[in-house]
N, C-alpha and C positions, 0 to 999 in steps of 0.2 A: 795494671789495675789489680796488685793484689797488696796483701798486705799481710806481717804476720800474725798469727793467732795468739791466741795465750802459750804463758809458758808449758811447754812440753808438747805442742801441737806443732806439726809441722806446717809450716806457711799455707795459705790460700794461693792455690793455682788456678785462676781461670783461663778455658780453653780459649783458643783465639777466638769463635764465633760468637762466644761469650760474649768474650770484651766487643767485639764491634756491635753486639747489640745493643750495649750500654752506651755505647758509645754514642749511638745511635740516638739512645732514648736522652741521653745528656743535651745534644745537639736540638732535638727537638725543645727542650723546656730552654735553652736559652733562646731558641727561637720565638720562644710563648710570650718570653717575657719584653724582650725587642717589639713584637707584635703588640703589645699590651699599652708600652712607653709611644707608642706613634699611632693609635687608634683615636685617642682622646682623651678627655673627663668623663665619658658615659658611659664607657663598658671597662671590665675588668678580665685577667683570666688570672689571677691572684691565686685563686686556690689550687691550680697547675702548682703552684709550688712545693706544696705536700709529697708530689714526688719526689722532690729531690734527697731526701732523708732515707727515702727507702731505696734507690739506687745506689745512695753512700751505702748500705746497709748490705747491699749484693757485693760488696767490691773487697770486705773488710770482716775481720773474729774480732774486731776491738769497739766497743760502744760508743769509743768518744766520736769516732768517726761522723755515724748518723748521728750525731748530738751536735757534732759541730757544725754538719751539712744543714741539721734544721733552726741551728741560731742564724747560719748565713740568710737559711728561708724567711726568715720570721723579720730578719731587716729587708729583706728582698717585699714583703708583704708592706713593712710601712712606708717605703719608699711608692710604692704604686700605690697605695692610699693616698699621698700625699698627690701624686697627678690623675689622680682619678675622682676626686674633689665633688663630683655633682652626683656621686653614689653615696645611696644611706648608708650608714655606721652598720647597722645590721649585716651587710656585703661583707663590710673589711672584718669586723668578729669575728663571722664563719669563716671565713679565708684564715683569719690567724688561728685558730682553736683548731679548724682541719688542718693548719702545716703543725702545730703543737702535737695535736692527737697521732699525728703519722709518724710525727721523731720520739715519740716516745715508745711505740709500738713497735718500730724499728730498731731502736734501741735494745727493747728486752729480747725480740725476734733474737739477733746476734747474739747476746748475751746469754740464750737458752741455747741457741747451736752451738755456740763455743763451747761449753758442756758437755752436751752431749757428743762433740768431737773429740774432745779430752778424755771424756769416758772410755768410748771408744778406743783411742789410741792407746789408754792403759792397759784395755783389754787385749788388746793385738800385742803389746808389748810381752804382757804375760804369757798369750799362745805362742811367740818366737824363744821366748824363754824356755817353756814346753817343749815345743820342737828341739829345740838343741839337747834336751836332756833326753827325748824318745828317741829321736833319730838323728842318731850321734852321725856327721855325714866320716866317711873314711879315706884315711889316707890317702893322698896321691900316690905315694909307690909302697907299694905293700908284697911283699918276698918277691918272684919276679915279673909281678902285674903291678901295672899302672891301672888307675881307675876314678871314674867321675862318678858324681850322682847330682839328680837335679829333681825337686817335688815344685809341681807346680797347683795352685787352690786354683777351682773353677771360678769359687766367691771371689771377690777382690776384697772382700774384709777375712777370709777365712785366713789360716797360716799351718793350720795341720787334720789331716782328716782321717780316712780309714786306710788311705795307703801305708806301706811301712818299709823299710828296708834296714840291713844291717850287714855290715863285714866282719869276718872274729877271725883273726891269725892262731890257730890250732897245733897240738903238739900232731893234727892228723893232714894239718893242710889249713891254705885259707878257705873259710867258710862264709859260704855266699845267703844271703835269707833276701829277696823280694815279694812283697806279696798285695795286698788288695780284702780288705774286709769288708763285709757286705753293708752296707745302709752306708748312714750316715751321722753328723753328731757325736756326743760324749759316750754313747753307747759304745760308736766304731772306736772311739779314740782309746776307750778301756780294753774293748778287746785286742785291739792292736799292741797296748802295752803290754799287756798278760802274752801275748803270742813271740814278741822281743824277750821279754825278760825268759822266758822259757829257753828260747833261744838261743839266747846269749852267754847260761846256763852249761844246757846241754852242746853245745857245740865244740865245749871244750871237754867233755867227758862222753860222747855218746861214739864210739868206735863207726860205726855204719849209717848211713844217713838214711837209709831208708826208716830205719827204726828213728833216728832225731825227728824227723815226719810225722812219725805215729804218737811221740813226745807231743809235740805242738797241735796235731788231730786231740789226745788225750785234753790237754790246756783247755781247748778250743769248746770240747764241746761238757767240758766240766764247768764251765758257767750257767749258773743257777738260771732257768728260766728262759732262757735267750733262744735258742734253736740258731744262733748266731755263726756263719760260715765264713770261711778266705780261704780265696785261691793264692796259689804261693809257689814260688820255685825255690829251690834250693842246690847250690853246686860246694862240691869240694873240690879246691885245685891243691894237688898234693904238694910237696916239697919235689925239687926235680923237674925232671919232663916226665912226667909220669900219665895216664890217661886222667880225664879229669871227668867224675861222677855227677851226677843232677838227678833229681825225682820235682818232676812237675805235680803240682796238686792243683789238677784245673784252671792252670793257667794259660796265656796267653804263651803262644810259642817263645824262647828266645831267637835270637836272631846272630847269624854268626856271619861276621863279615870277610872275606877270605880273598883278598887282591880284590879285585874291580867284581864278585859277586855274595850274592848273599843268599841264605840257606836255613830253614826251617831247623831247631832243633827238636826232633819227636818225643816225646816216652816209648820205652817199647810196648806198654802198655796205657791205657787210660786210668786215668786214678778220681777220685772225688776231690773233694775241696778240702781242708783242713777243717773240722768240725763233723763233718759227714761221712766219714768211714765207717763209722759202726751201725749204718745203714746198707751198706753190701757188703762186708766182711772184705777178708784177703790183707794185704796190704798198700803198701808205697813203692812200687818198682822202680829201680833203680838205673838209669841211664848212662851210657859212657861217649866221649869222645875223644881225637888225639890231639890238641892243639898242638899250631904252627906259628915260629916267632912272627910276628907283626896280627895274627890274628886279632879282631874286633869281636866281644861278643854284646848281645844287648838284650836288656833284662828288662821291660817296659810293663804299667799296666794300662786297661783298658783305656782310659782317660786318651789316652795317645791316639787307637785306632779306632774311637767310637767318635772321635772328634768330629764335625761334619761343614763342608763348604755352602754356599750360596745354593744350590743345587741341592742339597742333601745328600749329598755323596761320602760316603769316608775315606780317611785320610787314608791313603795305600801306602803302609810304614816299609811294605817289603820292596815296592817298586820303588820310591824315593829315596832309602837308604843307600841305593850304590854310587850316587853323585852326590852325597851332603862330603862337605870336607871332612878330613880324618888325620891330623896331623897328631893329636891326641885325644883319649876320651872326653877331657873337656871340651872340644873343638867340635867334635859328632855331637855333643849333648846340646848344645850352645845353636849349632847349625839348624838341628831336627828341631829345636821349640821355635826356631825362626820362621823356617819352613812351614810348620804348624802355623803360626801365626799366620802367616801370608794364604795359607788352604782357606782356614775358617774366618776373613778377614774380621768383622764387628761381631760377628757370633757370637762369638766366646766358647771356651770350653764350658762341657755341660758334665765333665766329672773330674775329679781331681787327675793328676799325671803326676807317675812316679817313673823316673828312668835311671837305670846304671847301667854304665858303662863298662868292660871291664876288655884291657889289650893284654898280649903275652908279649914281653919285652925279647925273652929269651929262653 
């Protein structure tokens, strides 16, 4: 029972429960009408038929559909006028004028959804557009890391929000940006852009990342009016085996996966959020570690460990991370939104999730 919509809408999917309720309610009005045909000449249930327009009208984005469902009505009404003979004219009117009134009603019902579904889809169409040009996703093998990314919307109509991520291959290394801007809306989506393009910018001229931090803190909290904040990580992986740098700004730990265990990565100190530094002075402290070939590390925000199950419980990213499969980043990425899925079953998430993944090949 579906059918497709106008052009540029993607078809009408009804869930299965859907359809058998329809199914259901179709089953019944043929029954009304059998009922109707062996009662006699003195009773009618003729105006039962009016539904049958609006049921076409659930099943279908095309108008002709209820249109043809309420001409089929409308002979269905004089045929039972016709054996129902010892009932006034007044009966069979109202029977015909209520299956008239409800196919047409039905009618425009469709005809105004399909609309506003087309609307709709132009708009989603233009936020994936959006998306591709904000958050450029990044190569699979990039110098000698492989790496995934995966943004997932809370909304089911949303496609980009205050999450952000970005990779830039540097004359100082490749350089990592994950982060999480506070609200939600056009608001978040501006400042997210302003915090990338800074980014993307300096990352190719800023020698020390602690200072690119204080760049993106400067971006952040130079928009007029806002008082607007994001937490953010930032890593440089050098060229080489070289140690690889990070400054956390209020973020959510990464997570590093190392054979069959996984491992907090700290700041050595605590830092504010991007936006908020010039509310305690000091700066961006600067973090190191050594990676090891087949190393996993994982760059996630909140959306991920604020997720919650039947119970209210959150999703425990550090104790399920050492059994998701890992054959590559996209396999860990792919695995953990399934994983999710299955924690929070009909819940839904209640804020967007941005993840990257990022292995040492060598």
């Amino acid at each position: 029972m579906s059918a497709d919509g106008p052009d540029g809408v993607p078809p009408l999917h009804l869930p299965r429960r859907t359809r058998l309720l329809l199914v259901c309610a179709f089953v019944l009005l043929v029954a009304a009408v059998v009922a109707d045909l062996v009662t006699g000449p003195g009773t009618t249930l003729s105006p039962v038929l009016a539904v049958a327009p609006v049921l076409a009208g659930a099943t279908t984005r095309s108008a002709r559909v209820p249109l043809a469902a309420g001409g089929i009505a409308v002979l269905a009404v004089g045929l039972l006028e016709s054996t129902n003979s010892d009932l006034p004219n007044e009966v069979h009117v109202t029977a015909l004028i209520t299956v008239l009134a409800a196919t047409l009603a039905s009618a425009a019902n469709v005809v105004l959804v399909a609309a506003r579904e087309r609307e709709l889809f132009q708009v989603r169409t233009v936020a994936e557009a959006a998306q591709r040009a904000l958050l450029r996703p990044p190569p699979e093998r990039i110098g000698g890391l492989r790496t995934a990314v995966r943004y997932v919307a809370a909304a089911a109509e949303a496609r980009i929000g205050g999450d952000l991520y970005a990779v830039v291959e540097t004359g100082y290394g490749v350089r990592v940006l994950l982060g999480d801007v506070q609200g939600h809306g056009l608001p978040a989506v501006e400042s997210a852009a302003d915090v990338l393009g800074v980014f993307r910018e300096a990352a190719r001229t800023e020698p020390d990342l602690g200072r690119l931090a204080e760049r993106l803190d400067e971006a952040l909290a130079a928009r007029p009016g806002e008082g607007r904040f994001a937490t953010a990580l930032l890593l440089t992986v050098p060229p080489g085996n070289g140690p690889v740098r990070f400054v956390n700004c209020g973020h959510p730990e990464p997570l590093l996966r190392r054979g069959g265990r996984v491992r907090e990565l700290a700041p050595p100190h605590a830092a504010p959020p991007l936006g908020l530094l010039g509310l305690t002075g000091g700066g961006y402290p600067t973090g190191r570690f050594e990676p090891l070939p087949g190393d996993l590390l994982l760059l996630y925000t909140d959306g991920v460990t604020e997720a919650r199950d039947a119970q209210g419980r959150f999703y425990p990213l550090e104790e399920r991370l050492p059994g998701l499969p890992a054959a590559s980043p996209a396999d860990l990425l792919d695995g953990l939104l399934a994983d999710v899925d299955g924690w929070i079953g009909n819940a839904g998430l209640t804020d967007d999730a941005a993840l990257l993944a990022i292995r040492w090949e060598h």
